[in-house]
C-alpha positions as CSV (number, residue, x, y, z in Angstrom):
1,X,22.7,14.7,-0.2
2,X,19.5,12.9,-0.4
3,X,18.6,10.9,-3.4
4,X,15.6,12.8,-5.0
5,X,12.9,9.8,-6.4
6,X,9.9,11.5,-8.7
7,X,7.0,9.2,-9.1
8,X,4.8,9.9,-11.5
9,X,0.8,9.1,-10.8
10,X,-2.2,9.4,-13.5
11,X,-4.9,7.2,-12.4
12,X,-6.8,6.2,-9.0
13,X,-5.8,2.6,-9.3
14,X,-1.9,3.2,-10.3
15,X,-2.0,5.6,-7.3
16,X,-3.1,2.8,-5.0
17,X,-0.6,0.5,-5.9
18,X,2.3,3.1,-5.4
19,X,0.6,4.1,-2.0
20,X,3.0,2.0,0.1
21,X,6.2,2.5,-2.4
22,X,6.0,6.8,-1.4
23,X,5.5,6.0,1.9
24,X,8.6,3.9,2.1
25,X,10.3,6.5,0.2
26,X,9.4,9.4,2.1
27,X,10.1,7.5,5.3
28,X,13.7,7.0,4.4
29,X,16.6,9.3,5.2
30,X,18.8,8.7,2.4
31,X,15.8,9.6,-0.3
32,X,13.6,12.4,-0.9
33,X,9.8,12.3,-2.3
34,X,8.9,14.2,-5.4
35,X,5.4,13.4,-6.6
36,X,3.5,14.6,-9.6
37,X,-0.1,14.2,-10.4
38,X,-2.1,14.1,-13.9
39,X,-4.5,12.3,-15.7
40,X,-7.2,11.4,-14.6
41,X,-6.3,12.7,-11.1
42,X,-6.9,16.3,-12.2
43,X,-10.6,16.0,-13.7
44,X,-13.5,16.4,-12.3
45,X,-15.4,13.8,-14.2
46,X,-13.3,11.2,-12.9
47,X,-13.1,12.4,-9.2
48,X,-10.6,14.7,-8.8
49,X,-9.0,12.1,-7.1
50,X,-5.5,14.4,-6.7
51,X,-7.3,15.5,-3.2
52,X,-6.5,12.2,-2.0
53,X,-3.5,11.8,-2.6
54,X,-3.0,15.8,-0.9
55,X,-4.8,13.9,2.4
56,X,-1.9,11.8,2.9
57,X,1.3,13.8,0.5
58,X,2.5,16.5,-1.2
59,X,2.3,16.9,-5.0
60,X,5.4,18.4,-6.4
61,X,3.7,19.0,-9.5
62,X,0.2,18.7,-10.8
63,X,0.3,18.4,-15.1
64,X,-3.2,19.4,-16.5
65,X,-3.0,17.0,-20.1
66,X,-6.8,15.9,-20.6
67,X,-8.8,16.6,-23.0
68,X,-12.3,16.3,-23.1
69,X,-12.6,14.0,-25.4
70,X,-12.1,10.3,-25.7
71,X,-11.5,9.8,-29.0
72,X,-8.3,8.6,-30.6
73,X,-7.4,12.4,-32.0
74,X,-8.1,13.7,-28.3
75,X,-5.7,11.2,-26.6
76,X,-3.1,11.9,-28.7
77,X,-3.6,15.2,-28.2
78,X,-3.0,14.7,-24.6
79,X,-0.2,12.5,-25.0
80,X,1.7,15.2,-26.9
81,X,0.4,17.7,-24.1
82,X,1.4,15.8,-21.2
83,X,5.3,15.2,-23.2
84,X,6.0,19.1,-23.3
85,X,4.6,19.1,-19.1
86,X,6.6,16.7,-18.4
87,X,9.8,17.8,-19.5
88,X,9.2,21.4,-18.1
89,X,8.4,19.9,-14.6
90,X,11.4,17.6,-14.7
91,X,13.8,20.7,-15.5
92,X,12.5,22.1,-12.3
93,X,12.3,19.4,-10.2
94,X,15.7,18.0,-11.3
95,X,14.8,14.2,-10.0
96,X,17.4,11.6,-10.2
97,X,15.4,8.9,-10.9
98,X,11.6,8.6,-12.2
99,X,9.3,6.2,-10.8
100,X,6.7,5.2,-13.4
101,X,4.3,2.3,-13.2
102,X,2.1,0.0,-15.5
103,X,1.4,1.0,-19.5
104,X,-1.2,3.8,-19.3
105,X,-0.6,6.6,-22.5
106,X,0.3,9.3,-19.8
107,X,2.8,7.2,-18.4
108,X,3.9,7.0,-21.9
109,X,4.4,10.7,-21.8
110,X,6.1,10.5,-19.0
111,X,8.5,8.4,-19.7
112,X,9.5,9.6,-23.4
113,X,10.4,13.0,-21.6
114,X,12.3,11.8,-18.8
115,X,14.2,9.7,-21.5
116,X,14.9,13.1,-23.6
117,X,15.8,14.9,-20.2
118,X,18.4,11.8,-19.5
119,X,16.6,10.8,-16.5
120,X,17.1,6.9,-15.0
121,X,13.7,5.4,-15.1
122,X,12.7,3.1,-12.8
123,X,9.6,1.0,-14.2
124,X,7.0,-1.1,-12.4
125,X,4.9,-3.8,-13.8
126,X,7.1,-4.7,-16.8
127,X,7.1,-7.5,-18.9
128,X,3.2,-8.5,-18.6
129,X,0.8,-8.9,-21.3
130,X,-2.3,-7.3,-22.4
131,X,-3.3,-8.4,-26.1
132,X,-6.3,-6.8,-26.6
133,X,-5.1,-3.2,-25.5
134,X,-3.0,-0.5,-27.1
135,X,-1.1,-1.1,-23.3
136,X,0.8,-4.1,-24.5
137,X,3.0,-2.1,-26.9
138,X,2.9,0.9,-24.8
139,X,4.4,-1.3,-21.8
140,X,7.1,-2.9,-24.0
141,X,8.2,0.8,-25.0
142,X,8.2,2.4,-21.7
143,X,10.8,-0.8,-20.6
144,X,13.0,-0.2,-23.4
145,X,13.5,3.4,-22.0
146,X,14.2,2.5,-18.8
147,X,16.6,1.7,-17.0
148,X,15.5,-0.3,-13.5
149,X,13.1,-2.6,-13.6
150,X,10.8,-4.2,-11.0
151,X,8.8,-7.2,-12.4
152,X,5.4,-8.9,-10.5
153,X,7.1,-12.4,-11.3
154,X,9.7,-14.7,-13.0
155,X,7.9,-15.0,-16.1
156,X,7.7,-11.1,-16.4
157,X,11.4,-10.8,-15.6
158,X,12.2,-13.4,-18.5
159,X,10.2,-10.9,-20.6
160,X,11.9,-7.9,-19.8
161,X,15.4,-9.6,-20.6
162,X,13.9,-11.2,-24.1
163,X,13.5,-7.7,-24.4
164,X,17.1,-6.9,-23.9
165,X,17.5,-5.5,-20.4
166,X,20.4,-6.9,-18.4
167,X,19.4,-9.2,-15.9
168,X,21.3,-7.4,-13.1
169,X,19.0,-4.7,-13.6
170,X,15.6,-6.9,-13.3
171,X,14.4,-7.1,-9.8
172,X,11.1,-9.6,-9.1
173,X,9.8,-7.9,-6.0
174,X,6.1,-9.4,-6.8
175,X,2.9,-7.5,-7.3
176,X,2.5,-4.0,-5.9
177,X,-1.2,-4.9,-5.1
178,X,-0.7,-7.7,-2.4
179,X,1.0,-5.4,-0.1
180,X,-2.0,-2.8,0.4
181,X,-3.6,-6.1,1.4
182,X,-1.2,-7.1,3.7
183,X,-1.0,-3.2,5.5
184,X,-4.4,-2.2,5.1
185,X,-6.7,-1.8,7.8
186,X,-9.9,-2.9,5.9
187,X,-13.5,-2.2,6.6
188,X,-16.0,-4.8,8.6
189,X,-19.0,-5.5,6.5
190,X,-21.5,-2.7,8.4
191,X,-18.6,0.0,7.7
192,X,-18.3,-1.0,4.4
193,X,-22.0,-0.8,3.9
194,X,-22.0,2.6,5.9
195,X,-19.0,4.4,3.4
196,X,-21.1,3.4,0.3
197,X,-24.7,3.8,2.0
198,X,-25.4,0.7,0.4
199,X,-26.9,-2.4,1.7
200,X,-25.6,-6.0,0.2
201,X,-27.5,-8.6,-0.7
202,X,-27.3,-12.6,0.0
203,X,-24.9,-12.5,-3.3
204,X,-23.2,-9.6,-4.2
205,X,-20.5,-8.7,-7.5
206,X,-18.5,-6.1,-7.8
207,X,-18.4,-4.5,-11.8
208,X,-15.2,-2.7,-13.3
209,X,-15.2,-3.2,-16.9
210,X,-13.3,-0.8,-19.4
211,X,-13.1,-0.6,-22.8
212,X,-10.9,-2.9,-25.2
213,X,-8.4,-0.1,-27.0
214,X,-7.4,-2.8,-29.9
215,X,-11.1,-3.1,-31.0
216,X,-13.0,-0.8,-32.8
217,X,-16.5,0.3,-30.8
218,X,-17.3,-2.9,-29.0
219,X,-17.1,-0.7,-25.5
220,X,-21.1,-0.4,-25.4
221,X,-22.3,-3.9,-27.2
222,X,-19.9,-6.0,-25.0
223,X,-21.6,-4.0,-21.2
224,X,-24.6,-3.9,-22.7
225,X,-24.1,-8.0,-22.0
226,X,-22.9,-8.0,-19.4
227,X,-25.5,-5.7,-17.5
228,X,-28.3,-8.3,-19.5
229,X,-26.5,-11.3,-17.6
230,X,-26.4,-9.3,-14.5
231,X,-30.5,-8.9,-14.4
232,X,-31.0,-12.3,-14.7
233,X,-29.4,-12.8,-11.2
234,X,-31.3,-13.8,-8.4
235,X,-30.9,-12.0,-5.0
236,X,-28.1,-10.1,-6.1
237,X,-26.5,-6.5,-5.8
238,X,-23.9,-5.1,-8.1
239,X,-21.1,-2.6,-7.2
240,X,-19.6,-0.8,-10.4
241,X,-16.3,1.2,-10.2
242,X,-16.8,3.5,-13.7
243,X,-14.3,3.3,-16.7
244,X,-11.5,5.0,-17.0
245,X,-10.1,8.1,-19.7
246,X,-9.7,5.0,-22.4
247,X,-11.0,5.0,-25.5
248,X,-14.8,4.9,-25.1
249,X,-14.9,5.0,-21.5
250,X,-17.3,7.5,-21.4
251,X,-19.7,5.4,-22.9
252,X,-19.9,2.8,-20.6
253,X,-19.8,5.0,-17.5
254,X,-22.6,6.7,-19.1
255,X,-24.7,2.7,-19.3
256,X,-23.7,2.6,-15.7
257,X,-25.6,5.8,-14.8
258,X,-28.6,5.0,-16.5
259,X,-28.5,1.5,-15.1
260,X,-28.1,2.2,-11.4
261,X,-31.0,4.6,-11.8
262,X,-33.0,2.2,-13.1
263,X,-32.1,-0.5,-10.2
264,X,-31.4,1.6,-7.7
265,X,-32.9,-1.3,-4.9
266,X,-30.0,-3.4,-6.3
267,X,-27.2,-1.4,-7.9
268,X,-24.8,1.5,-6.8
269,X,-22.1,2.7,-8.8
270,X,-19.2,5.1,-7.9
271,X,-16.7,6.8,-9.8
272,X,-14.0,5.5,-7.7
273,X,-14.2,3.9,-4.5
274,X,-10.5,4.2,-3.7
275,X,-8.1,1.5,-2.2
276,X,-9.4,1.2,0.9
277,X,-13.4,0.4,-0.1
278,X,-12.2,-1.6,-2.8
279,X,-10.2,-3.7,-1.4
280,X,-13.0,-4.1,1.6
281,X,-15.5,-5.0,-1.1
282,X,-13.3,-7.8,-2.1
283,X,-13.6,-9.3,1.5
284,X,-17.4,-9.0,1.2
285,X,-18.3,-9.8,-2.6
286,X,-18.9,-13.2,-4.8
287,X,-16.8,-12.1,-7.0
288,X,-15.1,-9.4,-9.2
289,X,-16.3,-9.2,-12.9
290,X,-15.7,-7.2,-15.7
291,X,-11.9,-6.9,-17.3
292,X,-9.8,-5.4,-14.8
293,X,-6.0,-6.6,-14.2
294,X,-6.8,-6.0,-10.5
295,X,-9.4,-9.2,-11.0
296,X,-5.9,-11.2,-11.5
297,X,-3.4,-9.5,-9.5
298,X,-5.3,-8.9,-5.8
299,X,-8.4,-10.5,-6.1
300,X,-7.0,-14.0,-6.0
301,X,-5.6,-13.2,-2.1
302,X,-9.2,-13.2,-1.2
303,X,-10.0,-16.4,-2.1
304,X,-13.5,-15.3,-4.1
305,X,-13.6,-15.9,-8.1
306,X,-13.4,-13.2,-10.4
307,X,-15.3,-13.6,-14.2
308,X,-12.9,-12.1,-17.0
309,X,-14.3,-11.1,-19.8
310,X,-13.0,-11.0,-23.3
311,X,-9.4,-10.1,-24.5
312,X,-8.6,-7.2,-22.6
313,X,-6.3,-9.6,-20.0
314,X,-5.4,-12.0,-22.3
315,X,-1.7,-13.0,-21.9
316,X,-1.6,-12.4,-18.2
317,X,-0.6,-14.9,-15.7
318,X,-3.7,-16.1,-14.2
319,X,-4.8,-17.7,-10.8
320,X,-7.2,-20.8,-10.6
321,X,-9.5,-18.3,-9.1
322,X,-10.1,-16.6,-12.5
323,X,-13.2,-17.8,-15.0
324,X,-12.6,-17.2,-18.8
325,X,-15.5,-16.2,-21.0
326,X,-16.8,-14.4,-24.1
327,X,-18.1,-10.9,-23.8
328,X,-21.7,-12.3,-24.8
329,X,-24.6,-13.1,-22.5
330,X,-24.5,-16.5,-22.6
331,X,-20.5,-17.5,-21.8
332,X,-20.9,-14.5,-19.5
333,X,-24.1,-16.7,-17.7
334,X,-22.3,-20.1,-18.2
335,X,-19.2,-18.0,-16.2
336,X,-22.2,-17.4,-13.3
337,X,-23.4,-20.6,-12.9
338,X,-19.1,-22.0,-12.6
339,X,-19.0,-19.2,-10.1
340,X,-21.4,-20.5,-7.8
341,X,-20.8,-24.5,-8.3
342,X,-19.4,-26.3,-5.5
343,X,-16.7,-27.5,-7.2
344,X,-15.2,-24.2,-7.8
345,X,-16.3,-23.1,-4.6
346,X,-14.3,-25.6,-3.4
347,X,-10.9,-24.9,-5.7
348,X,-11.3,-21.0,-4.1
349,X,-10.7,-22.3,-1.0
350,X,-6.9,-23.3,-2.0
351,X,-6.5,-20.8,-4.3
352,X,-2.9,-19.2,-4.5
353,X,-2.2,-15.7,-5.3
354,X,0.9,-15.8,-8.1
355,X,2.2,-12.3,-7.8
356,X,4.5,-12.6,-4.7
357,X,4.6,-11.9,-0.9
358,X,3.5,-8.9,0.0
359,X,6.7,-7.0,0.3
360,X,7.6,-5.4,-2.9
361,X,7.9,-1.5,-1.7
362,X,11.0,-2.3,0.7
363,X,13.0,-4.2,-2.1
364,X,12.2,-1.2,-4.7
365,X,13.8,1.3,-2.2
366,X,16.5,-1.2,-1.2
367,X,17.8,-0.7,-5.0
368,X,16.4,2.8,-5.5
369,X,18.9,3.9,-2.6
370,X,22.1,2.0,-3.6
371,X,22.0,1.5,-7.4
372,X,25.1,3.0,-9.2
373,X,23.8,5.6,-10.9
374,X,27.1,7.0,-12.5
375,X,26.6,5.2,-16.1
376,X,23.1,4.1,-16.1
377,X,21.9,5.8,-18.8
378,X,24.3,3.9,-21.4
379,X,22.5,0.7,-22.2
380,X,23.7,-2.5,-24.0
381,X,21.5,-5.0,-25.3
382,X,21.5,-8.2,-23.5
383,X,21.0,-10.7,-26.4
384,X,20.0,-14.0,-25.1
385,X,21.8,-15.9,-28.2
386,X,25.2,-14.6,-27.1
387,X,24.6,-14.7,-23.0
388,X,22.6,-18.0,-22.5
């Protein structure tokens, strides 16, 4: 009887990262595919980006939980939505282990119900740090209730055990990004330029800044720098990918609309380009800028710099390829002018990617298919002061 594996999905990004993991799983004899979709993936505002995962799977389930609203009261509202969806479509799908990735509030959901259903959860991307975001204690609580683990380095998977997970069941299988790289077929620059109807420009940038959930309103002061650093470039075109469902995301995707209108000759933005574009615009821009984890985890493989801004990565393991700054105009400016220097043009050239080979999905179905699942649910904590 084949092992049934539900992953759960809720945002265009986390969906590109699992790409590779479902195909492996739905590739292999011994398991069987269970998919459900939600979040973001069901709106329209943000793309109704469930259609592409239907181009390439099948969703098992598709959980309508947001809101249309933003604010604190409305996420919560869709948390507590998402939690009763959850547990009805895991008492129909009966899967015998979640797949959950990262530390997004629906994934949250997710997990808390699959917990209460007595469900092994298998998590991705534990262990990391985000200070400035509500994630970081989101992340820490989703690995507490599960039960596999599968960590981006060794750092990470000395966090999870701090935490008190059992090493045994703490697998560093490296970054989930690296390996769309690796299998990828990416655009040349004229397709690139043809799938966005978009010319670039002698320098280019791509934009993906979201909002900071530990800080109260700073969403639309902080891009409101950062677009006043960007029109002070010189023969330069910007790319934005819009925020996500976060706390005050609407706002800047809102300054990204008015801004591309204004600068149309220099300036496109999209809603989401998906993996594929994306991860061609990487092969084709300056740099990536804003406060995305994806400017740490795949960037870096492309040897171009990427310009992080503020708090909203701080605590992640970072390549040399990565430029600090304030979210003000002028560190944001000084991070420019470091961007384009020859010395660091020079220190991209050797820049290593820190979040593994390339090969994560294979080792998470290696353990997915032949982990014990008999007494999984019945954890012990793993303290460090008795085991070391």
């Amino acid at each position: 009887m084949k092992r049934k594996i539900c992953v759960v999905t809720g945002t265009r990004a986390e969906y590109g990262l699992l790409y590779w993991l479902m195909r492996e799983i739905e590739s292999d004899r011994e398991l069987e595919l269970q998919i459900i979709a939600t979040g973001m993936h069901l709106s329209p505002e943000f793309g109704l980006t469930y259609k592409e995962i239907e181009k390439e799977f099948t969703c098992s389930k598709k959980i309508e939980m947001l809101l249309s609203s933003d604010t604190p009261i409305g996420i919560s509202k869709s948390m507590g939505l998402a939690q009763i969806s959850f547990a009805e479509a895991y008492e129909e799908l009966r899967p015998d282990v979640v797949v959950v990735l990262g530390d997004r509030y629906e994934i949250f959901s997710a997990a808390s119900a699959a917990m209460i259903a007595r469900v092994p959860i298998a998590h991705l991307h534990g262990g990391e740090a985000t200070e400035g975001l509500i994630d970081e204690p989101i992340r820490h609580s989703i690995t507490k209730m599960s039960h596999l683990h599968f960590v981006a380095t060794e750092e990470y998977r000395n966090r999870v055990i701090q935490l008190g997970e059992h090493p045994s069941r703490v697998f560093n299988v490296g970054g989930m990004g690296i390996e769309n790289i690796k299998r990828l077929n990416l655009l040349t620059c004229k397709e690139f330029e043809k799938s966005i109807d978009f010319k670039l420009n002698k320098k280019n940038i791509l934009v993906t800044f979201h909002p900071v959930t530990l800080e109260n309103a700073t969403a639309k002061d902080q891009f409101q720098e950062l677009l006043d650093a960007i029109d002070e470039l010189q023969d330069t075109n910007t790319i934005f990918t819009k925020a996500n469902s976060d706390t005050d995301g609407r706002i800047i995707n809102q300054m990204i609309d008015e801004y591309v209108a204004k600068n149309s000759d220099k300036s496109v933005g999209f809603t989401s380009l998906g993996q594929l574009k994306y991860l061609s615009a990487l092969q084709l821009v300056d740099a990536v800028v804003g406060n995305s984890s994806s400017g740490l985890a795949e960037t870096p493989s492309f040897k171009i710099g990427t310009i992080n801004i503020g708090d909203r990565q701080k605590g992640r393991i970072k390549a040399a390829s990565v430029i600090d700054c304030g979210p003000n105009k002028s560190s944001i400016q000084q991070a420019f002018a470091k961007l384009y220097s020859q010395e660091f043009q020079e220190i991209l050239k050797t820049t290593k990617n820190p979040y593994g080979d390339g090969c994560a999905s294979k080792k998470i179905v290696e353990v997915l298919k032949t982990v014990d699942l008999g007494n999984i649910l019945k954890k012990s904590f793993y303290d460090l002061k008795v085991n070391v």
